[in-house]
N, CA, C and O atoms as a GROMACS GRO file, in nm:
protein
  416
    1UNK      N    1  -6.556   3.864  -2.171
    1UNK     CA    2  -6.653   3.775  -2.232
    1UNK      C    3  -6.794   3.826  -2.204
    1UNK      O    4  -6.818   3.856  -2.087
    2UNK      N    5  -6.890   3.840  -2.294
    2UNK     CA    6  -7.048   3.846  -2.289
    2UNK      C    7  -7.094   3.744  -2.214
    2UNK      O    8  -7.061   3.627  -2.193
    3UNK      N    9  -7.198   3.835  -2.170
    3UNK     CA   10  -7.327   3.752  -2.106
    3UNK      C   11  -7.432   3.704  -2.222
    3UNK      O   12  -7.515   3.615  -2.202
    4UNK      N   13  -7.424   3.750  -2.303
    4UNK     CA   14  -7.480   3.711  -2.451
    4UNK      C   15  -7.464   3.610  -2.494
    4UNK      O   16  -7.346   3.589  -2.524
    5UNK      N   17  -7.588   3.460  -2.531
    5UNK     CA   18  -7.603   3.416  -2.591
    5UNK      C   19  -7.587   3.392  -2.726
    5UNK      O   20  -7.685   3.444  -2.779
    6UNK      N   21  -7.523   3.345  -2.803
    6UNK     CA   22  -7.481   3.316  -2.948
    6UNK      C   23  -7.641   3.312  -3.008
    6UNK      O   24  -7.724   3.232  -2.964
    7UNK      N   25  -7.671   3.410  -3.115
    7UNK     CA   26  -7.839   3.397  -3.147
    7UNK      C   27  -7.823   3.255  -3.227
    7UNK      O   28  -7.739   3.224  -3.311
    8UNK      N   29  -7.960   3.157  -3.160
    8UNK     CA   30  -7.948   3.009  -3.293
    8UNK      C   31  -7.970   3.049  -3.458
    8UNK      O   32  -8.016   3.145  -3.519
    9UNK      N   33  -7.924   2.948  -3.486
    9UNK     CA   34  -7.986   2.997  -3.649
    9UNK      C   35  -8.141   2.961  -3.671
    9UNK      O   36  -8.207   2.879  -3.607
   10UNK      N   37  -8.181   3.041  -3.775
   10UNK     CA   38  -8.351   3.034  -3.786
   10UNK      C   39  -8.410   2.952  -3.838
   10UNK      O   40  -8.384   2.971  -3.956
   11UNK      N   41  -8.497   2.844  -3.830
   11UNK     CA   42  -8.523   2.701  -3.902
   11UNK      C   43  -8.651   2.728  -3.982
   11UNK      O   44  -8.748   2.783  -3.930
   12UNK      N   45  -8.649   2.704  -4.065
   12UNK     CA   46  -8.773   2.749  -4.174
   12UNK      C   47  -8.826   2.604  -4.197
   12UNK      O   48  -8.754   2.520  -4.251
   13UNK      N   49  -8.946   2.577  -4.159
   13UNK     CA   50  -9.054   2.464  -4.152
   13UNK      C   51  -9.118   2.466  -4.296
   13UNK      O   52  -9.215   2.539  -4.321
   14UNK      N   53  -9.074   2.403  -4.368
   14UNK     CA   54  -9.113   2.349  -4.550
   14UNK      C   55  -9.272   2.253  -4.570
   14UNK      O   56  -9.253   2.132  -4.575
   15UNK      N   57  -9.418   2.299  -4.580
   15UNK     CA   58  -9.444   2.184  -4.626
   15UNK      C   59  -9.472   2.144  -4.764
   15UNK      O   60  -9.441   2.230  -4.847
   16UNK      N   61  -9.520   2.043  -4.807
   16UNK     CA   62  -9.542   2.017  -4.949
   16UNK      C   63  -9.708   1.931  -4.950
   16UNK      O   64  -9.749   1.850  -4.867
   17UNK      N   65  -9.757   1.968  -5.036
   17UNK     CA   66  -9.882   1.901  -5.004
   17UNK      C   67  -9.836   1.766  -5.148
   17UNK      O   68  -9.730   1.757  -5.208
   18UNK      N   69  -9.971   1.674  -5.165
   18UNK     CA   70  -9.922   1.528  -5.197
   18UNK      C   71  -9.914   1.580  -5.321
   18UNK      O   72  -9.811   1.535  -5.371
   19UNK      N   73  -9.997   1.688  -5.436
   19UNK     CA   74 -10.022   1.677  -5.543
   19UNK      C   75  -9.857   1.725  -5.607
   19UNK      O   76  -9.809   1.674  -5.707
   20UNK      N   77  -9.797   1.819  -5.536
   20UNK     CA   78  -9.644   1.877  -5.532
   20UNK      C   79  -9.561   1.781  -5.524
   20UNK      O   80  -9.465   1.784  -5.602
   21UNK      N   81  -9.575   1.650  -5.415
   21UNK     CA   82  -9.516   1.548  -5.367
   21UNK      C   83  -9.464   1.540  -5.478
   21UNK      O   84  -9.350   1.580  -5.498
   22UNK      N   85  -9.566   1.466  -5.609
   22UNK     CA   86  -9.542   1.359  -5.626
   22UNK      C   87  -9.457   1.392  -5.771
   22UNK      O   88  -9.420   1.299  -5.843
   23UNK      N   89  -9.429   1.541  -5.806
   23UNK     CA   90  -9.407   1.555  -5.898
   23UNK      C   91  -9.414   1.547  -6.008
   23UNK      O   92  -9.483   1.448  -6.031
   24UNK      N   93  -9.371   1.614  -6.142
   24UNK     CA   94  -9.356   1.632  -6.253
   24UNK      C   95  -9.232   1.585  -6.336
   24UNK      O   96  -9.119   1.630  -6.318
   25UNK      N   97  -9.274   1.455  -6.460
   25UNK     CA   98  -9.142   1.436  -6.489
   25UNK      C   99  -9.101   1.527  -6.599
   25UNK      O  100  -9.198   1.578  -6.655
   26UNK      N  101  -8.989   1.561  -6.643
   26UNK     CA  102  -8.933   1.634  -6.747
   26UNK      C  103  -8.843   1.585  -6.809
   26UNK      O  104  -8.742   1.569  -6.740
   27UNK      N  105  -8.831   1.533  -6.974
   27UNK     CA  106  -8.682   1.504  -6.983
   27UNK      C  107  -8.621   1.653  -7.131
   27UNK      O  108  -8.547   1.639  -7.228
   28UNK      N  109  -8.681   1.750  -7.090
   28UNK     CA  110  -8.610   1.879  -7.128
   28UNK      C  111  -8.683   1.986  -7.087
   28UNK      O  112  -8.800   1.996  -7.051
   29UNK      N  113  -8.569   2.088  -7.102
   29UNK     CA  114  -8.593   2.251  -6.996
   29UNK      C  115  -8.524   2.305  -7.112
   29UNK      O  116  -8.443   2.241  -7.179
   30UNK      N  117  -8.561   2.431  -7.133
   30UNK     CA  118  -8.567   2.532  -7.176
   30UNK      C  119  -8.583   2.660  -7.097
   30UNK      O  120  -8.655   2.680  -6.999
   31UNK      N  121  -8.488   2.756  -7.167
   31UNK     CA  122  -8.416   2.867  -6.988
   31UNK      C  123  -8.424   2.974  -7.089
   31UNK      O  124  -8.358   2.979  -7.193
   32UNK      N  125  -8.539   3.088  -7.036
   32UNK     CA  126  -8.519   3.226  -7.103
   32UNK      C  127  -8.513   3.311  -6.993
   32UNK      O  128  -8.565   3.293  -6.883
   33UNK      N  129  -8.420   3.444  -7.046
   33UNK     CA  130  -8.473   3.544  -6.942
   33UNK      C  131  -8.484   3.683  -7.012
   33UNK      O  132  -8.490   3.709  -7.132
   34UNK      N  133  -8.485   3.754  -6.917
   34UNK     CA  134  -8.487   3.868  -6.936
   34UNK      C  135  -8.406   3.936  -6.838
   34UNK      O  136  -8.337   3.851  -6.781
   35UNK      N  137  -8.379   4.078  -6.783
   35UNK     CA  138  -8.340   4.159  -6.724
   35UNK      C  139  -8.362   4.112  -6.565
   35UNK      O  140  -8.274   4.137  -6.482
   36UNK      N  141  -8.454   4.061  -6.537
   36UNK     CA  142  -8.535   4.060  -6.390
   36UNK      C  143  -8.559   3.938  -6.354
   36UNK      O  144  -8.591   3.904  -6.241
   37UNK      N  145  -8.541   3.849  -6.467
   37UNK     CA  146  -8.559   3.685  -6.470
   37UNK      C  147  -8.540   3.596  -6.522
   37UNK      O  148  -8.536   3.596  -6.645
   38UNK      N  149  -8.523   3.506  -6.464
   38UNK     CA  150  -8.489   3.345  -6.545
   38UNK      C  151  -8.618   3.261  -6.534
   38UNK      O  152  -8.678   3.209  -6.439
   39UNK      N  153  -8.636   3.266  -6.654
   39UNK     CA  154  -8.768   3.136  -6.672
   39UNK      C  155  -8.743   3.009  -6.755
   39UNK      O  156  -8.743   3.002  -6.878
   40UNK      N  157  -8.722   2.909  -6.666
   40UNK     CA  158  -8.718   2.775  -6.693
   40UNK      C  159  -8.861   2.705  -6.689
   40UNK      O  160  -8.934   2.682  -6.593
   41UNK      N  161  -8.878   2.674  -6.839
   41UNK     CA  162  -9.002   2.549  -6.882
   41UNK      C  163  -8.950   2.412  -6.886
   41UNK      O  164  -8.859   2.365  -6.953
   42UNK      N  165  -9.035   2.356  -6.794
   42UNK     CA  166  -8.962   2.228  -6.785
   42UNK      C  167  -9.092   2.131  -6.880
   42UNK      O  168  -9.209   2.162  -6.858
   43UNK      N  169  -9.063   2.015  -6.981
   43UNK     CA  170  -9.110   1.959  -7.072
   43UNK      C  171  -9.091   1.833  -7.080
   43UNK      O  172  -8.982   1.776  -7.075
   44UNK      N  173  -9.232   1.767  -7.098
   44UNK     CA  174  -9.175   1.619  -7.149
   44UNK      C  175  -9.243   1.584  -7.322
   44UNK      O  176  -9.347   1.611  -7.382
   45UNK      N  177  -9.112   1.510  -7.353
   45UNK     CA  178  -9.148   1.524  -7.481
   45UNK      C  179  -9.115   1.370  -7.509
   45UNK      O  180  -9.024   1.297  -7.470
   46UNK      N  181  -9.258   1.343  -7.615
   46UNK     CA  182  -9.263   1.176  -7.637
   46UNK      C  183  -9.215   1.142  -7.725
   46UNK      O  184  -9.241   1.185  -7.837
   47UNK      N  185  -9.136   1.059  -7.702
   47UNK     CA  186  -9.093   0.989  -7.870
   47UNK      C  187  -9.202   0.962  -7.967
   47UNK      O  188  -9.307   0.898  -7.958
   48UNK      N  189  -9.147   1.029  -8.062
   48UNK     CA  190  -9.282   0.998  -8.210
   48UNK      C  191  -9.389   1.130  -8.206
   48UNK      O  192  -9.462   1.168  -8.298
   49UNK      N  193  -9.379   1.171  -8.105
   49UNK     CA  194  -9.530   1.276  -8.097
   49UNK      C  195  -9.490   1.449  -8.146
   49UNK      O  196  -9.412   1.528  -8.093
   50UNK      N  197  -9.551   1.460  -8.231
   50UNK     CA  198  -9.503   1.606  -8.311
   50UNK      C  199  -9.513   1.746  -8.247
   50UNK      O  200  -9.476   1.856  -8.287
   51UNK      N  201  -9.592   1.697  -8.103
   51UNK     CA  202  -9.605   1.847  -7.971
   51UNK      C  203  -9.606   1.787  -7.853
   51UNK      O  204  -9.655   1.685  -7.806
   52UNK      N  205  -9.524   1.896  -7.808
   52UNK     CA  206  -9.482   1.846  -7.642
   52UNK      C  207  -9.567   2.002  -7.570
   52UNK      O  208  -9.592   2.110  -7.623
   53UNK      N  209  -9.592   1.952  -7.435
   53UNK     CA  210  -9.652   2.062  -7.341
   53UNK      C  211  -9.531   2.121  -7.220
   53UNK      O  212  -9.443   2.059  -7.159
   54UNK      N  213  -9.571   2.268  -7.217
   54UNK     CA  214  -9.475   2.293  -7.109
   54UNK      C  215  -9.550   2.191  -6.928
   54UNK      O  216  -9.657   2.210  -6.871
   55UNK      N  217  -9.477   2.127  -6.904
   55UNK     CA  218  -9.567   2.039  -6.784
   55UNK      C  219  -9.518   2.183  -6.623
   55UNK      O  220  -9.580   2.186  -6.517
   56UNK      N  221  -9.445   2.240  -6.644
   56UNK     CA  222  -9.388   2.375  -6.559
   56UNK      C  223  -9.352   2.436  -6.562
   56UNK      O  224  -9.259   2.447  -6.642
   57UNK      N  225  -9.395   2.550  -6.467
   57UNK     CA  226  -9.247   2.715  -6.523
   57UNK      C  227  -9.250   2.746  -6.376
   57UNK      O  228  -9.334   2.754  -6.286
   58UNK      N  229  -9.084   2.762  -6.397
   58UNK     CA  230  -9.015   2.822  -6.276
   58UNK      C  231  -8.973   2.923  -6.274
   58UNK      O  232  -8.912   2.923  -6.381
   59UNK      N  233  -8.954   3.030  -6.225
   59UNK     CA  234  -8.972   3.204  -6.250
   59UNK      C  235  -8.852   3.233  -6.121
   59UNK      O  236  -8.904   3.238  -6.010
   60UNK      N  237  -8.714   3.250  -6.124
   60UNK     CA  238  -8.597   3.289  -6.082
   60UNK      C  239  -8.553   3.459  -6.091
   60UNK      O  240  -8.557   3.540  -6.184
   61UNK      N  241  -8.528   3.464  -6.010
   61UNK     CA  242  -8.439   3.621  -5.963
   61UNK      C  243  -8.326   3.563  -6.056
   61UNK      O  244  -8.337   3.448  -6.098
   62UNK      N  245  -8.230   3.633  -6.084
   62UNK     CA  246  -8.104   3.638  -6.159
   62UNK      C  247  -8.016   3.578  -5.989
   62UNK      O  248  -7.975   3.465  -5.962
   63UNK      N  249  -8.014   3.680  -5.919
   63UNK     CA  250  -7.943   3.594  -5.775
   63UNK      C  251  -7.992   3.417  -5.762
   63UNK      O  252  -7.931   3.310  -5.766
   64UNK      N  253  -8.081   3.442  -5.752
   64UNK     CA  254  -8.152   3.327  -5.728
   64UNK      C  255  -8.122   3.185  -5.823
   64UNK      O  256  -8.076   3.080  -5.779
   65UNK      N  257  -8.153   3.208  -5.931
   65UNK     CA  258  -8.082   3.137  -6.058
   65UNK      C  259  -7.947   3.102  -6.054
   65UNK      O  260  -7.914   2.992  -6.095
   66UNK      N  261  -7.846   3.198  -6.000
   66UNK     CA  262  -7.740   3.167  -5.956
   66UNK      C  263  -7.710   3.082  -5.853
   66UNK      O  264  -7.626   2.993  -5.865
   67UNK      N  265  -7.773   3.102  -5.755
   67UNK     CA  266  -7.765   2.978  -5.612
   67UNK      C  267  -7.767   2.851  -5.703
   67UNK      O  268  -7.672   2.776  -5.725
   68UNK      N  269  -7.921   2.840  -5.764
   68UNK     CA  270  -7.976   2.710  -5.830
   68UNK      C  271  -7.839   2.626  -5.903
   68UNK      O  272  -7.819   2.506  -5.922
   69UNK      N  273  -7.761   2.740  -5.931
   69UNK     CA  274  -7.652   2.661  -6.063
   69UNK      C  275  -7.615   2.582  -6.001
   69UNK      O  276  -7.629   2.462  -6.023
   70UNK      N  277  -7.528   2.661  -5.861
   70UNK     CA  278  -7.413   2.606  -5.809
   70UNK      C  279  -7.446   2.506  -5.734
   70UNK      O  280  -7.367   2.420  -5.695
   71UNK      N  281  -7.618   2.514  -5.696
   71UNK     CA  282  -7.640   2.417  -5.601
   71UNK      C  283  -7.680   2.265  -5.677
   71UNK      O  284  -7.687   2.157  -5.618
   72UNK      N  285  -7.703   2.285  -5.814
   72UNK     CA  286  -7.691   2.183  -5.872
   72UNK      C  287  -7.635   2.144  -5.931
   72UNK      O  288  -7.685   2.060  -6.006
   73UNK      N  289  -7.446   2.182  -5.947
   73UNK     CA  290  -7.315   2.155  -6.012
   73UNK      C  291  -7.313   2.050  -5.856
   73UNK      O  292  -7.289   1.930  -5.853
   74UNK      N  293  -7.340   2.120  -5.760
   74UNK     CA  294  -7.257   2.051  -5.621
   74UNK      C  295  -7.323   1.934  -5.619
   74UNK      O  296  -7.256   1.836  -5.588
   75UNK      N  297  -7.463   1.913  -5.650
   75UNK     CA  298  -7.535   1.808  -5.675
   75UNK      C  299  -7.469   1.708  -5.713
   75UNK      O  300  -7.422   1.612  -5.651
   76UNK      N  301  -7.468   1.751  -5.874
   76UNK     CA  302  -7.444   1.678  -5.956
   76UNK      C  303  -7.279   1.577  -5.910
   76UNK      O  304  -7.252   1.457  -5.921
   77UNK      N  305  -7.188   1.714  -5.848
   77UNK     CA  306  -7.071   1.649  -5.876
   77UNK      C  307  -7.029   1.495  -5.762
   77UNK      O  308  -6.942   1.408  -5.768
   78UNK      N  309  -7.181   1.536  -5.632
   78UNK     CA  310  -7.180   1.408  -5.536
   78UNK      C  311  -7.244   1.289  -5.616
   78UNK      O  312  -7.208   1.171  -5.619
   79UNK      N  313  -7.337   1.343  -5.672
   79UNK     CA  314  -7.386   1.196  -5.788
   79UNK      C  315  -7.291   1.149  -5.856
   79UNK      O  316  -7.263   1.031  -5.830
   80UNK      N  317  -7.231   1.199  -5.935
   80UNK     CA  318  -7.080   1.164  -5.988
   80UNK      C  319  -7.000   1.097  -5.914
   80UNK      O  320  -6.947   0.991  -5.947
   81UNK      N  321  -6.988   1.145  -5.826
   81UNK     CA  322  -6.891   1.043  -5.704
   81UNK      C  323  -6.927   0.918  -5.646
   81UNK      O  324  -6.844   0.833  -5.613
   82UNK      N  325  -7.018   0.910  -5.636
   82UNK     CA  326  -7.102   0.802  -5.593
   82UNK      C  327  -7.163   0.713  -5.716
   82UNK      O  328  -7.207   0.600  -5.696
   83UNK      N  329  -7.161   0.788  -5.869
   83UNK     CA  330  -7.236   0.657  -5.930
   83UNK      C  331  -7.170   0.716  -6.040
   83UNK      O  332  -7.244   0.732  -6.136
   84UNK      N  333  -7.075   0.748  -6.052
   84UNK     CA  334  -6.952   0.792  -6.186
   84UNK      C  335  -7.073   0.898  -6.325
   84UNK      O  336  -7.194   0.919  -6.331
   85UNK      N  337  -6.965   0.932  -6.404
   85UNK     CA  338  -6.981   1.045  -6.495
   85UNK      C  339  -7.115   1.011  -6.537
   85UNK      O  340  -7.155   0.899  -6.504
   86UNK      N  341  -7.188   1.081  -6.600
   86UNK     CA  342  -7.314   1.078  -6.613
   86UNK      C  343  -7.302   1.091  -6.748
   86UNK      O  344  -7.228   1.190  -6.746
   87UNK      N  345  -7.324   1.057  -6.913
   87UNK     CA  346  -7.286   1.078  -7.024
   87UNK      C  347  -7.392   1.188  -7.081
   87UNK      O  348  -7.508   1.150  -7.064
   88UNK      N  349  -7.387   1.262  -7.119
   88UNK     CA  350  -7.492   1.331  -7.233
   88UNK      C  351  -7.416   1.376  -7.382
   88UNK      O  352  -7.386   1.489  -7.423
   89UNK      N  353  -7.398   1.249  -7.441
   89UNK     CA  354  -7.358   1.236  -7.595
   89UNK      C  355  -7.462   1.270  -7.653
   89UNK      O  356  -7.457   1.355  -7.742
   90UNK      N  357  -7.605   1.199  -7.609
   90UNK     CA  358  -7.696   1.239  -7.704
   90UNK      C  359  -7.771   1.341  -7.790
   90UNK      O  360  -7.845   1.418  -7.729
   91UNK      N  361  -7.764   1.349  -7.892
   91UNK     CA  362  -7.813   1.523  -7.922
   91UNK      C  363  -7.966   1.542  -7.860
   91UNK      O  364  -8.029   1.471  -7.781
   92UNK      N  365  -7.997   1.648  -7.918
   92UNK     CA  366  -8.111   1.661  -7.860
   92UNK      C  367  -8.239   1.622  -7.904
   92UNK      O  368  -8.256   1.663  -8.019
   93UNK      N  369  -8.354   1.552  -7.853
   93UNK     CA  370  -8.455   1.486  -7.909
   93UNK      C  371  -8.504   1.537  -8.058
   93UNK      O  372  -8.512   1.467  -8.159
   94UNK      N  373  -8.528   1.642  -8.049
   94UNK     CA  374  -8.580   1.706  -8.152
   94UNK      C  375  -8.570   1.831  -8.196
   94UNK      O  376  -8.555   1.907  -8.100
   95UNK      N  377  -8.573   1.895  -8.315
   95UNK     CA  378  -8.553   2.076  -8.311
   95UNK      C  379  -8.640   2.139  -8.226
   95UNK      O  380  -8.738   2.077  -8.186
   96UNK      N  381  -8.618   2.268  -8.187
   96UNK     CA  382  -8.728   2.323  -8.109
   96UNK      C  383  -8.737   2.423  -8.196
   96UNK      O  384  -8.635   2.459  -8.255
   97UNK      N  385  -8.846   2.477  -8.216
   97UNK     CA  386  -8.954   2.591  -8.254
   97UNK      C  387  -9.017   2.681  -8.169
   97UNK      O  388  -9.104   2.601  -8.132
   98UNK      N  389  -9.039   2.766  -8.119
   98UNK     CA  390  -9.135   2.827  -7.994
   98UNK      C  391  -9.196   2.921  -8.070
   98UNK      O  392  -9.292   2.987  -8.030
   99UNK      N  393  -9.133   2.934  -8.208
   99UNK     CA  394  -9.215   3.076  -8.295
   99UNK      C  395  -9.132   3.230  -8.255
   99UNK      O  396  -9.014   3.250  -8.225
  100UNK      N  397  -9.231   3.309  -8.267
  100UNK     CA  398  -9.122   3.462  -8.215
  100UNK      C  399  -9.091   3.446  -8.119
  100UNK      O  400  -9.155   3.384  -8.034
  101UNK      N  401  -8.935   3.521  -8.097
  101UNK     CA  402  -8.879   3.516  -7.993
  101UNK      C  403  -8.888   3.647  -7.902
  101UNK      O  404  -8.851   3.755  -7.949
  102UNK      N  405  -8.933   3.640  -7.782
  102UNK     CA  406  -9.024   3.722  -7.686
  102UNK      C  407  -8.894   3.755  -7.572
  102UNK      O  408  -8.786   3.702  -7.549
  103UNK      N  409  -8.971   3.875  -7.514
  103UNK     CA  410  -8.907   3.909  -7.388
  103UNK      C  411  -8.980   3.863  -7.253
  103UNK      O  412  -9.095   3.827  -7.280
  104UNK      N  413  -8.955   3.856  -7.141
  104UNK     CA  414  -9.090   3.808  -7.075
  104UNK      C  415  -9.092   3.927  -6.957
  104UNK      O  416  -9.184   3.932  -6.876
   0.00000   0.00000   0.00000
């Protein structure tokens, strides 16, 4: 047996300042990438109103994007458990347009 200590694991100290707090609502995202990235625009779009603004963009590694999935299937599937299936019958608010389609 070692005289060696088991190394602890490393705790990474998160802060958020209030304007981050308080968030951004979105009720649609839109996911492009390219080779090097996943860029998710997150959007709120008003009933009746003929332009919506991107309100965020989130800029993902392809690894990274991957964590995100799974970590929000696992999410999702404890919300499910706790407050049953979540429905999305609805189509989608409106057509989207973005104009030419770009690489980023």
């Amino acid at each position: 047996m070692s005289d060696k200590k088991a190394p602890k694991p490393k705790q990474l100290d998160i802060a958020i300042d209030e304007e981050v707090a308080d968030g951004v609502y979105s009720n649609l995202a839109i996911i492009n990438h390219s080779a090097s990235e996943f860029i998710v625009d997150f959007i709120t779009v008003m009933p009746g109103a003929p332009k919506a603004r991107v309100k965020s963009r989130v800029i993902l590694t392809p690894e990274h994007a991957k964590r995100f999935k799974k970590a929000l299937e696992d999410n999702i599937q404890r919300f499910e458990n706790v407050h049953g299936t979540i429905e999305t019958n609805d189509p989608p608010p409106i057509p989207l347009n973005f104009g030419p389609a770009g690489e980023a």
